[in-house]
Every structure is written in structure tokens, then in C-alpha cells.
C-alpha positions, -999 to +999 in steps of 0.1 A: +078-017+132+109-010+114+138-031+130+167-013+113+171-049+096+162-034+059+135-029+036+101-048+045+082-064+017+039-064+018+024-089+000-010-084-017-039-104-009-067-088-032-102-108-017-123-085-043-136-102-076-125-070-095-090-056-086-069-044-117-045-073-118-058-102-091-093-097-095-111-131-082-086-151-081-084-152-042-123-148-035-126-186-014-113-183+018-092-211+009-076-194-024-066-165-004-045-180+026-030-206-004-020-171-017-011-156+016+013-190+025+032-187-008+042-150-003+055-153+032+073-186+021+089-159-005+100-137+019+066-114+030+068-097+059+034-079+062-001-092+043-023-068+031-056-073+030-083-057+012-120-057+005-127-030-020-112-026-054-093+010-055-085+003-093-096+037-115-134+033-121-141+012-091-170+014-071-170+015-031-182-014-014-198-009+016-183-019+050-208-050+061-195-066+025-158-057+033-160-070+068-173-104+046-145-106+025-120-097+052-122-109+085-124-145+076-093-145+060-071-123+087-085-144+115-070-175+099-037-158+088-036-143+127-040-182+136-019-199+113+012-170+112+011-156+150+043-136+141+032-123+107+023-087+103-012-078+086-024-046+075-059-041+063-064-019+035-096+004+039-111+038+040-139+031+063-132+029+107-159+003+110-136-020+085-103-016+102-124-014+138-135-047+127-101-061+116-080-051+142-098-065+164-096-099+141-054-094+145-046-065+119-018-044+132-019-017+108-039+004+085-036+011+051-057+039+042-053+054+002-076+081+014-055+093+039-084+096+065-105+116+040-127+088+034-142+086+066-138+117+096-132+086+122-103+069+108-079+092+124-096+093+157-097+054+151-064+051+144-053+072+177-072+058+199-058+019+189-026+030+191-032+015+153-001+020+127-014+041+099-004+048+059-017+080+049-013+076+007-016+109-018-046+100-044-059+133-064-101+125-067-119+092-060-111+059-074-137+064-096-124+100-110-088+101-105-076+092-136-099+115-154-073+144-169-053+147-136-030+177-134+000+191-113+019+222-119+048+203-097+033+167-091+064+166-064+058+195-044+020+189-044+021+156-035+048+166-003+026+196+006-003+172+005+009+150+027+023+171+049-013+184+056-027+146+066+001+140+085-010+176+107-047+160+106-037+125+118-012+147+147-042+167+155-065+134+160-034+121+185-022+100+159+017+095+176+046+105+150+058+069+152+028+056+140+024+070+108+034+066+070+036+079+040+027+070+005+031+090-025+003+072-044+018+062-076-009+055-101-034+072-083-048+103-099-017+106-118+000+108-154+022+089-168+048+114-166+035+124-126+044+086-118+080+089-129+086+122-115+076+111-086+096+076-084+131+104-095+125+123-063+114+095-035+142+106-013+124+141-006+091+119+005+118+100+027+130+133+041+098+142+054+108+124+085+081+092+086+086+057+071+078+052+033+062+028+016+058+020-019+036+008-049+040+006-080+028-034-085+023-042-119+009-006-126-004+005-159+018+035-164+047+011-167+028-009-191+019+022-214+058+029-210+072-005-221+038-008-246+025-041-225-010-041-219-003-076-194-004-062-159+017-099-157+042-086-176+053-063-156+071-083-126+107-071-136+097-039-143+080-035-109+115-049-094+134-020-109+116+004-089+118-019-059+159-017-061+154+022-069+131+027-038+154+006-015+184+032-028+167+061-020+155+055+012+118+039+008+115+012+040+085-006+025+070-020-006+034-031-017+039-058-041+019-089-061+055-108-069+070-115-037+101-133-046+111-110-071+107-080-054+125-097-027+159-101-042+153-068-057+152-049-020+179-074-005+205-069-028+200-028-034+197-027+008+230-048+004+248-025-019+232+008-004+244-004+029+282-004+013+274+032+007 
């Protein structure tokens, strides 16, 4: 997956009518691959698809309406970019069943396999790529007074723990990584701790990925209450990721997250 050619950038494509920042904007089949051709012509390398809103107070959707959303949109992307990478972004095994068969190539689960006992086994037995990403509660209560008495070391041992399940279910060490979960089930102050200390995630031995697009705890930071606004901001912590280590980011703004990675993998590269 990783090429030793630098950081990968993963676009995403939000086909949910009530994500935090996208929300219905890429609904029509046709909206969403416009939306999928602009970020790979600014430098994608992965897609992300998703059918459920993980934004705090969301609701699950169930899988038949995920499928809905989904498939249609990575069967055209699979036909239209045959090289492009997609990952589909889920909790349930009938959802990603469904989409790698339609030409998704890895999984991006923020439940970590908690949200369903068969994504693991899922994931093993398709020789399927997997994220496992830290979240404290449910999309629908992990914002509500989260607390860590080290958000780091929590967050590691956490971690550390799905990444012995998905072992156990004969998930294969090369398969697998890890995401810290910034903005889920986390303060403001959790977010930025964790984002200082990204090269211990890094040291845990499995590719990282990233995401902090457009997230509210920057906004409450720089007093903006314009998920929009917060394309530069979201940069920054692209360059910082690339610096300490971080092989993948989850972004809405392609291009400028883009130059952000190449020229901190440019510099770090110097090192």
C-alpha cells in the first residue's frame, strides 16, 4: 500500500445528506464522482467513501440504505479510475462485504471492529486493508463530557488492544492501521495533545493515518464557526503529521493539503 514514495492523501466523498461539513452536497450519483474527479485531478490517491454520518449526534443508518448510497458511486469510480485506490468507510461487514466486492480495497472502520463482531473476521478473510480509529462512546455520545487522565497513553493502549483483536481474527500485521480519532470523543485540549505526540502513534509499528478535516476543535481554537474556514488550518496539521511520521491523511481540500504533505515530505526527507 505504502510505496515508500511519501505521504498518501484520501479524499472525502461524503454521499450522506447530513455530514458535519459536506452534508448533501454529493447525494446524486453524478455530484459525487464530479466531486471524486476534482480531488484525484488535485492529487488524491485513495477515495473514501461513506454512507453514514459519524458527525457527534448522528444516527446510524442501516446497511441496505448504506449499500444505496455507496455501491453506485464506487462501481463507477472502480470503472472510470481502474488505478485509483477506494476505501469505504463503515462499521457494518455487510457494507464493506458489499463494497469490496463493487472494487473497494480497504476499510475504514472508526469503530475499530466494535461496531460489528464480523468486521475483523471480514476483514481477514478478504485479505481486506483495514483502519482501526480510537473513538471514546458512539457518534451519538462521544462528545458528551469526554474525559482522559492521559488522552495519549489511553488512546495508544486502546489501540494497541484492537490491533491484538484484529491479530486474533487473522487480520495480517501488514494489513492494518491506525488512527488516533481526532475529534472523536475528545476535548479540545485531548485533540491537540494528541496531534504534539503523533510520532508515539507512528511508533506503534503500523501505518498512520490522519484526520483532522475542517474539525470543530480548530474552529473553537481560531473562534470560526465555518467548517470552510478551516482549509489552512487543516494544512498545518497535514505538514505537522507528514514531520512526524503520519503516512496518510483524510481530507475535504485536496490541493491544499497536497502541497502541505509534499513539501514537509520534501523537507523531512532533508532530515
Amino acid at each position: 500500500m505504502f510505496n515508500g514514495q511519501g505521504p498518501q492523501i484520501m479524499g472525502i466523498l461524503n454521499v450522506t445528506p447530513d455530514s458535519f461539513s459536506d452534508g448533501g452536497r454529493y447525494c446524486s450519483l453524478t455530484a459525487a464522482l464530479n466531486q471524486a474527479e476534482n480531488m484525484i485531478a488535485e492529487g488524491a490517491d485513495l477515495i473514501d467513501v461513506g454512507g453514514e454520518s459519524t458527525r457527534p449526534g448522528s444516527s446510524p443508518v442501516p446497511a441496505e440504505e448504506q449499500i444505496r448510497r455507496v455501491i453506485p458511486v464506487i462501481t463507477a469510480l472502480r470503472t472510470l479510475h481502474p488505478n485509483i485506490s477506494i476505501s469505504i468507510d463503515t462499521t457494518l461487514s455487510t457494507v464493506a462485504d458489499a463494497a469490496i466486492l463493487a472494487g473497494a480495497r480497504i476499510i475504514n472502520d472508526v469503530s475499530a471492529g466494535l461496531g460489528d463482531a464480523r468486521m475483523l473476521e471480514f476483514a481477514a478473510a478478504s485479505r481486506t486493508p483495514i483502519i482501526l480509529m480510537h473513538a471514546q462512546g458512539t457518534p451519538q455520545t462521544m462528545q458528551d463530557n469526554p474525559y482522559y487522565a492521559d488522552v495519549v497513553v489511553e488512546v495508544k493502549s486502546t489501540l494497541q488492544l484492537r490491533v491484538t483483536a484484529a491479530l486474533s481474527a487473522g487480520v495480517k500485521p501488514e494489513n492494518i492501521l491506525l488512527d488516533p480519532g481526532i475529534g472523536f470523543g475528545k476535548r479540545r485540549q485531548d485533540n491537540i495533545d494528541l496531534l504534539a505526540h503523533l510520532a508515539q502513534f507512528v511508533a506503534l509499528g503500523f501505518p498512520v493515518l490522519l484526520g483532522t478535516s475542517r474539525k470543530r476543535f480548530m474552529g473553537n481554537l481560531l473562534k470560526l464557526t465555518d467548517p470552510g474556514e478551516l482549509v489552512t488550518a487543516t494544512a498545518v496539521t497535514t505538514a505537522l503529521g507528514v514531520m512526524a511520521g503520519v503516512q496518510m491523511f483524510r481530507v475535504h481540500d485536496v490541493k491544499a493539503n497536497r502541497q502541505a504533505a509534499d513539501v514537509a515530505w520534501a523537507i523531512k526527507q532533508a532530515q
